[in-house]
C-alpha positions in Angstrom: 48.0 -1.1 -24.7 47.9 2.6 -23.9 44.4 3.2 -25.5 42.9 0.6 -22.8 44.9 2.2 -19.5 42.8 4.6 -17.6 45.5 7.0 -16.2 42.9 9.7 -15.1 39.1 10.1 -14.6 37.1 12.7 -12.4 34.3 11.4 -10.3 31.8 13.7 -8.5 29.3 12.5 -6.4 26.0 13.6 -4.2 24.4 12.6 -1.5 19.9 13.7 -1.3 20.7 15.7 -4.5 23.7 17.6 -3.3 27.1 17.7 -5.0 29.6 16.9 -2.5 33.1 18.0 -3.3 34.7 15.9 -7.0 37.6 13.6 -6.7 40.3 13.1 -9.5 41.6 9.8 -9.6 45.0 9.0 -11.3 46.5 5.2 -11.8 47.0 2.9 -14.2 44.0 0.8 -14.5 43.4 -1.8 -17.9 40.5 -2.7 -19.4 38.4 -4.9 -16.6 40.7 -3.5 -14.2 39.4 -2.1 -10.6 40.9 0.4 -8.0 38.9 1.2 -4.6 39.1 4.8 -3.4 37.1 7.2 -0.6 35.3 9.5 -1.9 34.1 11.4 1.3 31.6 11.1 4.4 28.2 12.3 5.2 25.7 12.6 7.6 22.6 10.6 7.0 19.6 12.1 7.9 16.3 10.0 8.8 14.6 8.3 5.7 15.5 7.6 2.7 19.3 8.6 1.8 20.8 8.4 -1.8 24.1 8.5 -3.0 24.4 8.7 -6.6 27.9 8.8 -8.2 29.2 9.6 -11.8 32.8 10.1 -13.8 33.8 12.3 -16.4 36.6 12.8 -18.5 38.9 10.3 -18.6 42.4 10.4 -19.4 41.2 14.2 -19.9 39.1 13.2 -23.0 35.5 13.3 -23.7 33.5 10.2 -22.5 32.5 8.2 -25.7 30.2 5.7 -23.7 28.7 8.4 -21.4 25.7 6.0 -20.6 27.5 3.7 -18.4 29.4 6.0 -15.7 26.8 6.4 -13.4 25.5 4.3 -10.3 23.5 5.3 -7.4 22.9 3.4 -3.5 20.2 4.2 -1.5 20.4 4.0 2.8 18.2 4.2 5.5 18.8 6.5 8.2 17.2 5.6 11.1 17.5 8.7 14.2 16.4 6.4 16.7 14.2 2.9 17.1 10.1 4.4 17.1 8.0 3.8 19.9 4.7 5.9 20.9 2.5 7.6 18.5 3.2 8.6 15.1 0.7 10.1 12.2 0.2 9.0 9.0 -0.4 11.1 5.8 -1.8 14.4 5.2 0.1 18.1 6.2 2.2 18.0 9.6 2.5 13.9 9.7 5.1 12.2 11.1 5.3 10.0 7.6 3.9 11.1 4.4 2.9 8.2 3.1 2.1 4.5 4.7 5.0 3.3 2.5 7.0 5.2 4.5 5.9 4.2 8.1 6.5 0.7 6.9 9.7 1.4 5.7 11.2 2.9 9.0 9.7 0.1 10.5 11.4 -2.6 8.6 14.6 -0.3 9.0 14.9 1.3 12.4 12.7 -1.3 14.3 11.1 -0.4 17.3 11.9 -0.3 21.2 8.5 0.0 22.7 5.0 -0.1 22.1 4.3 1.7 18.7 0.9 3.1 17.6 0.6 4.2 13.8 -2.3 6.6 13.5 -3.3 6.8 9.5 -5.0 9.8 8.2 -8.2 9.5 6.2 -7.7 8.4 2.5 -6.7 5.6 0.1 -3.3 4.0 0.6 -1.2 1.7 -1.4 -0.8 -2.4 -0.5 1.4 -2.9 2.5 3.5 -6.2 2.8 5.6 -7.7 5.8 8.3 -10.1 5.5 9.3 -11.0 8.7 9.0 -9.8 12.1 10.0 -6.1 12.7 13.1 -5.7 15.1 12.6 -5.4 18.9 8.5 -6.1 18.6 7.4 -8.6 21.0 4.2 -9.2 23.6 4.7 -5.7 25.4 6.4 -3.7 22.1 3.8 -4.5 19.9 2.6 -2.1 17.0 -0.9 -0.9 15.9 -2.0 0.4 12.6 -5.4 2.4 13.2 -7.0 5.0 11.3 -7.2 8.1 13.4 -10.8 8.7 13.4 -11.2 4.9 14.7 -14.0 4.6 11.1 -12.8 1.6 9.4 -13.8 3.0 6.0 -12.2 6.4 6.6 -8.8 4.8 5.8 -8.9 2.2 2.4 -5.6 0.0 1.6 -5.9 -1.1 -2.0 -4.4 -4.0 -3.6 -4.5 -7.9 -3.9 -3.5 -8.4 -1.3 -4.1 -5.0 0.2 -2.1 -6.3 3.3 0.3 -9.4 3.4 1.7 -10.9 6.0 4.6 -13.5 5.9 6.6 -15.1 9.1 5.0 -11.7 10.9 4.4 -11.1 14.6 3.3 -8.8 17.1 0.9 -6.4 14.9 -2.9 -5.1 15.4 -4.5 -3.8 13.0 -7.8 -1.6 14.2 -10.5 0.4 11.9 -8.9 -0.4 8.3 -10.4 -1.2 5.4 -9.0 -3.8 3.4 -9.6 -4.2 -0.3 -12.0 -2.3 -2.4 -13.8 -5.0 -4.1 -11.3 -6.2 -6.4 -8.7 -9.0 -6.8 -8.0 -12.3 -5.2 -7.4 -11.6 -2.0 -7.7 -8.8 1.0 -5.7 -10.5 3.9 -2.9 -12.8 3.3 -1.2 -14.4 6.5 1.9 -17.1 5.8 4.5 -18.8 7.3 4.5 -18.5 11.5 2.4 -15.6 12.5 2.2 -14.8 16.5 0.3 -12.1 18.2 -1.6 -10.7 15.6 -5.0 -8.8 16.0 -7.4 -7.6 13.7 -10.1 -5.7 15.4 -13.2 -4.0 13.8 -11.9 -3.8 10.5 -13.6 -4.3 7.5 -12.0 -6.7 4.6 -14.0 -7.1 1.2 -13.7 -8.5 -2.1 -16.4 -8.6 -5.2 -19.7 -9.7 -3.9 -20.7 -11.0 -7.6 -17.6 -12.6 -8.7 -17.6 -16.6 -8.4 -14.1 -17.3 -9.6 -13.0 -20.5 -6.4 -9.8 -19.1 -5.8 -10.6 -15.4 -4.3 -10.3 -15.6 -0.7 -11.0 -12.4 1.3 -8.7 -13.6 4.3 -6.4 -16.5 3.5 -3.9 -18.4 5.8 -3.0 -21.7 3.7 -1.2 -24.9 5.7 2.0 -23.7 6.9 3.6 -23.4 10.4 1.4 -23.0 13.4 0.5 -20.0 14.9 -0.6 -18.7 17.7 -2.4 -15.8 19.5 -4.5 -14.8 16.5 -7.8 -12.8 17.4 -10.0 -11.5 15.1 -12.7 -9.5 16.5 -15.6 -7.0 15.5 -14.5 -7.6 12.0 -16.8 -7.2 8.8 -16.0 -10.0 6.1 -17.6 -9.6 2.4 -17.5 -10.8 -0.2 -15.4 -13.6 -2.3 -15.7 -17.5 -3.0 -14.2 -18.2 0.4 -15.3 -15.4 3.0 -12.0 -16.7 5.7 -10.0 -19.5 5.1 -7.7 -20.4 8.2 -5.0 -23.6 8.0 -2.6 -24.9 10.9 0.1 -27.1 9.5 -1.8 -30.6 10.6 -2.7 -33.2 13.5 0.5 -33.9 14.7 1.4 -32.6 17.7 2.1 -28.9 17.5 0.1 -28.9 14.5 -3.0 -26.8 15.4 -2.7 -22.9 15.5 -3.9 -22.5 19.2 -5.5 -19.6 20.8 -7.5 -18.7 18.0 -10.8 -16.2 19.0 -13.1 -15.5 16.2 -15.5 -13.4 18.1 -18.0 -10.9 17.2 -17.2 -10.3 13.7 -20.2 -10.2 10.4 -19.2 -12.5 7.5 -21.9 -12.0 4.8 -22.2 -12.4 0.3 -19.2 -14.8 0.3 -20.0 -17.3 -2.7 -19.3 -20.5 -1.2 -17.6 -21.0 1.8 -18.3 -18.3 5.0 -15.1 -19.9 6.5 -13.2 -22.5 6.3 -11.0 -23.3 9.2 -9.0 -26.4 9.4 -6.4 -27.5 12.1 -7.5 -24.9 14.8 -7.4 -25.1 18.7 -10.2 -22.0 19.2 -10.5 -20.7 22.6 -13.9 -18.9 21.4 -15.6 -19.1 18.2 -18.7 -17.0 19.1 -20.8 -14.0 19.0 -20.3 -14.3 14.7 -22.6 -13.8 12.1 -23.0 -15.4 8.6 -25.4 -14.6 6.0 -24.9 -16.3 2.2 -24.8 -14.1 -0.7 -28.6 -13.7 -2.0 -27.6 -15.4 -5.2 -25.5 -18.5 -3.8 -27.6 -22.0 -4.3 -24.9 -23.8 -2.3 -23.1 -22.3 0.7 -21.1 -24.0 3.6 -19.2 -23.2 6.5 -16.5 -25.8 7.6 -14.7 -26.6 10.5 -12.2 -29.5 10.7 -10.0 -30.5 13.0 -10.8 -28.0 15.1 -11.5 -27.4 18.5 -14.4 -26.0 19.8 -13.4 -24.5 23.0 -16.0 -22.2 23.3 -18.8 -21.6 20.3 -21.5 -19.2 21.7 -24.3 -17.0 20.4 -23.2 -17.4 16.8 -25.9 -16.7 14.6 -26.5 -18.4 11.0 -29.3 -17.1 8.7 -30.1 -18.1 5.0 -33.4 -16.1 5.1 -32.1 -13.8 2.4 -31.7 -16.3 -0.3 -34.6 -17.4 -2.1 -32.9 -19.8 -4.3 -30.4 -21.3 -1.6 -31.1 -25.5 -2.3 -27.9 -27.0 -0.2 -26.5 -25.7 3.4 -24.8 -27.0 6.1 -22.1 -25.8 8.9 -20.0 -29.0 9.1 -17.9 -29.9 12.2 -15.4 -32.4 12.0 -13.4 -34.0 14.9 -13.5 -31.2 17.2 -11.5 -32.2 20.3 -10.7 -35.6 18.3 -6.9 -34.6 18.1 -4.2 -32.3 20.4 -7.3 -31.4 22.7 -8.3 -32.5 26.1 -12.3 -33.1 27.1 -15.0 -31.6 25.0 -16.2 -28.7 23.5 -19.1 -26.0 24.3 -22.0 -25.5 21.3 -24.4 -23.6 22.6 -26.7 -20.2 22.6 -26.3 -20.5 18.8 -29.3 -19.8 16.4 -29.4 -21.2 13.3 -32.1 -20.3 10.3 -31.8 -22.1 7.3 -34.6 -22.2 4.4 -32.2 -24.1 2.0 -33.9 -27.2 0.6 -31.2 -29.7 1.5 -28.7 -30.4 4.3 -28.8 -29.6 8.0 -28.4 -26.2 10.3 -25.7 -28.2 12.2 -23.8 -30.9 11.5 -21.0 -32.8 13.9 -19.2 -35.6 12.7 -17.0 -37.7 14.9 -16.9 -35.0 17.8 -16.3 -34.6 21.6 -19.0 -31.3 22.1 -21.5 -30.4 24.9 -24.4 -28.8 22.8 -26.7 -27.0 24.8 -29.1 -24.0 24.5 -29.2 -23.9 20.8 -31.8 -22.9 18.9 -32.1 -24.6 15.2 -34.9 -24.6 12.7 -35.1 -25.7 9.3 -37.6 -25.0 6.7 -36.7 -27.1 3.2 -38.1 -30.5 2.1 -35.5 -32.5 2.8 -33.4 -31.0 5.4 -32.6 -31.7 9.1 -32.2 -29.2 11.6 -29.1 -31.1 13.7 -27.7 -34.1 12.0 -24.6 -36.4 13.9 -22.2 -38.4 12.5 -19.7 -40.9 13.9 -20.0 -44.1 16.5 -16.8 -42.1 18.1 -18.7 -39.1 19.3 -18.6 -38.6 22.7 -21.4 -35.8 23.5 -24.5 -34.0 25.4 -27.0 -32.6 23.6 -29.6 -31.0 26.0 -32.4 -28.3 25.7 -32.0 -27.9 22.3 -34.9 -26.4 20.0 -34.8 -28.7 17.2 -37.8 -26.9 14.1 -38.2 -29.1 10.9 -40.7 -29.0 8.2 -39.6 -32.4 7.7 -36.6 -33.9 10.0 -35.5 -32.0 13.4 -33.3 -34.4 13.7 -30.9 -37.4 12.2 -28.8 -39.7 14.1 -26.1 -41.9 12.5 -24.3 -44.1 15.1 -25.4 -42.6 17.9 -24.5 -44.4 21.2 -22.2 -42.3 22.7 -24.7 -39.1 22.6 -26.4 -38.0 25.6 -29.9 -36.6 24.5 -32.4 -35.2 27.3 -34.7 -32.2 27.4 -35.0 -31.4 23.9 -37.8 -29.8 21.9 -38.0 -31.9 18.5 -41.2 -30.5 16.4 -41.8 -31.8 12.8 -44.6 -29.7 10.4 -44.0 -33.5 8.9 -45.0 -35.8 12.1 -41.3 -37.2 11.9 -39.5 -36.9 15.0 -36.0 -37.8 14.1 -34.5 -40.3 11.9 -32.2 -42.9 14.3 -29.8 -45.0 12.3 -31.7 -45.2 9.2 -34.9 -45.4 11.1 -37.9 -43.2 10.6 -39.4 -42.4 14.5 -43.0 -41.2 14.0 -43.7 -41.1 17.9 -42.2 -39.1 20.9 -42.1 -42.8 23.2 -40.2 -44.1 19.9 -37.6 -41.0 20.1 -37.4 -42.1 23.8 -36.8 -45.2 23.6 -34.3 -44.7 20.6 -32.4 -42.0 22.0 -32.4 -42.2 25.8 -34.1 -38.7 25.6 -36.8 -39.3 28.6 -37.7 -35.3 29.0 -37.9 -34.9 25.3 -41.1 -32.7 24.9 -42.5 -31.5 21.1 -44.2 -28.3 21.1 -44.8 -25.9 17.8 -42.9 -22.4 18.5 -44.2 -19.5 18.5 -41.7 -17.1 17.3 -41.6 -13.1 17.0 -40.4 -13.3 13.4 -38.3 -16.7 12.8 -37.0 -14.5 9.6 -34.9 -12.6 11.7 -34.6 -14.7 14.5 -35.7 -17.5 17.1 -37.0 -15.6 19.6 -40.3 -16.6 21.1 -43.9 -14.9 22.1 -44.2 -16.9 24.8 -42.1 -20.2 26.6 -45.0 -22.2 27.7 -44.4 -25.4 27.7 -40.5 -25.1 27.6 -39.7 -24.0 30.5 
């Protein structure tokens, strides 16, 4: 009928807020009906461009529904793909706010190495979803506060960063998190090239809740390249938890390095890494949370490339009662030869478990430096008839057990210290050995020797007055 036909309407339109020149359309259009007309060009500028349009007067009437004529479309401009250095927030920055950064980044993509330099202050949770256009090995790009002081520059929110099928990105001198929330870090899907370097990531140090994780990778794809390094981990039930998709081949993330960083006051877990080929593990230090009675660190099938001068130490916690740092089938799976343990120091004053424990493993242990000062706990315990390694000049400190064997025939034990406050040497397959010519016989270890320490201050760490004896 006549009273549904649209014969006329004007439609004006602007483009960042200004009016562009109206059009007046004229047809005959029914109820439902659609026509498609130009209304003009523009120019888009770089950033954020919006184009909002709205009609008026149709058939040369007053609109009686004036609530639906308007809609609005909002492009990106990008002047050119970023590369170099670019500053973040603050007066005379290249992007006001790290939202924006991100946003020309997901937009405009990049065609060269590209350095974001963030201003101090407290920014907004940034996620990724997918890898930004024309990053790769060479092109890759670096958040960084300016000042290179990780807690000059905060990114809030749970997570404060999140990462998903993302590649090529370092992040250096961040803060992520502020103590709140589930998680800091989030990494999913397939995740390449990705650095995190001296960067501090925490959540609440009181909270006991099991599912806040201050970095969290969960099985998914495997990745590879990943190195985390100088980094400061607080906080949570799980301080780092780190999946590859499984054993089969392809499974593991490879080229993993975990080196240098502090993980201290998680609840539970200090890490948890599972299905991992690491090309160093080492240089790390874990402390519990002072008010933690149980706290583990676990390691399964993973690889133990290289794991040196770690450094574990319960000495904090006064009411710690189980602890152990598990190792499960390193170099059992998608690995080649055996592992290296050693120059590691571990101090544990919990009342049961061990400092170290390998089950089913293919590692040379050497160098280390273990001592263990509950009731009923061993300094190094091994697992598993399938074990295939060397353990050699070893300190091995128990008030009660330095050390317990389970299945022990393929281990190689010689020039080890085993001392006992309790006159128990070891416990072999079940077996109590009271006697050094007992241990020798047992374990093959023919230059075993059993001499008290004498350290500096074994509270802070294992190293000795004097090496008489031990040479």
């Amino acid at each position: 009928s006549s009273v549904d036909t649209l014969r006329s309407v004007s439609i004006e339109w602007s483009v960042r807020g200004t009016i562009q020149t109206p059009y007046t359309w004229t047809g005959s259009l029914l109820q439902y009906e659609t026509d498609t007309i130009l209304l003009g060009n523009f120019l888009p500028i770089g950033g954020v461009n919006n184009v909002r349009a709205w009609t008026s007067n149709p058939n040369a009437k007053t609109d009686l529904e004036p609530a639906n004529d308007t809609c609005s479309v909002t492009t990106y401009g990008c002047d050119s793909l970023l590369h170099g250095i670019y500053t973040i927030g603050g007066a005379g920055a290249d992007f006001a706010t790290l939202a924006d950064a991100v946003l020309a980044l997901e937009k405009c993509g990049v065609n060269g190495p590209t350095e974001m330099r963030i201003n101090p202050g407290t920014y907004g949770q940034v996620l990724f979803s997918g890898t930004v256009f024309g990053s790769s090995a060479v092109n890759t790009i670096t958040f960084t506060s300016s000042t290179g002081v990780a807690s000059d520059v905060i990114l809030t929110g749970s997570p404060a960063l999140g990462m998903t099928g993302t590649s090529n990105m370092n992040f250096r001198y961040l803060t992520f998190g502020n103590g709140t929330g589930t998680y800091a870090v989030t990494m999913m899907g397939k995740c390449d090239n990705i650095e995190f370097y001296h960067c501090t990531m925490e959540l609440s140090s009181t909270a006991t809740a099991s599912g806040t994780y201050v970095f969290y990778r969960p099985a998914s794809s495997a990745c590879d390249n990943f190195r985390f390094i100088g980094n400061t981990v607080i906080g949570g039930y799980y301080g780092m938890y780190f999946y590859g998709q499984g054993i089969n081949a392809g499974g593991y993330n490879t080229n993993v390095t975990i080196d240098s960083n502090v993980f201290r006051d998680a609840y539970y877990y200090g890490y948890y890494f599972y299905y991992n080929d690491l090309l160093s593990f080492s240089y790390n230090t874990t402390i519990p949370r002072n008010s933690s009675t149980t706290f583990y660190n676990y390691f399964y099938y993973t690889n133990h490339n290289y794991s040196v001068g770690n450094t574990w130490n319960t000495m904090n916690n006064t009411s710690i009662n189980n602890f152990n740092n598990y190792i499960y089938y390193s170099h059992m799976y998608n690995s080649t030869g055996k592992g290296y343990f050693t120059n590691n120091e571990i101090i544990n004053n919990s009342m049961n478990g061990s400092g170290i424990y390998f089950y089913y493993s293919k590692v040379n242990v050497y160098h280390n430096s273990i001592i263990t000062t509950g009731t009923n706990t061993y300094a190094f315990f091994v697992n598993g008839n399938n074990n295939e390694m060397d353990f050699k000049n070893n300190q091995c400190i128990a008030v009660k057990i330095p050390v317990g064997v389970y299945q022990g025939s393929n281990i190689d034990f010689d020039y080890n210290n085993y001392y006992s406050y309790s006159g128990i040497i070891g416990l072999w397959e079940g077996i109590q050995i009271l006697t050094m010519n007992d241990w020798m016989v047992s374990s093959g270890d023919s230059n075993a020797i059993s001499i008290a320490p004498v350290f500096i201050d074994s509270t802070k760490s294992l190293e000795l007055v004097n090496y008489t004896g031990m040479a």
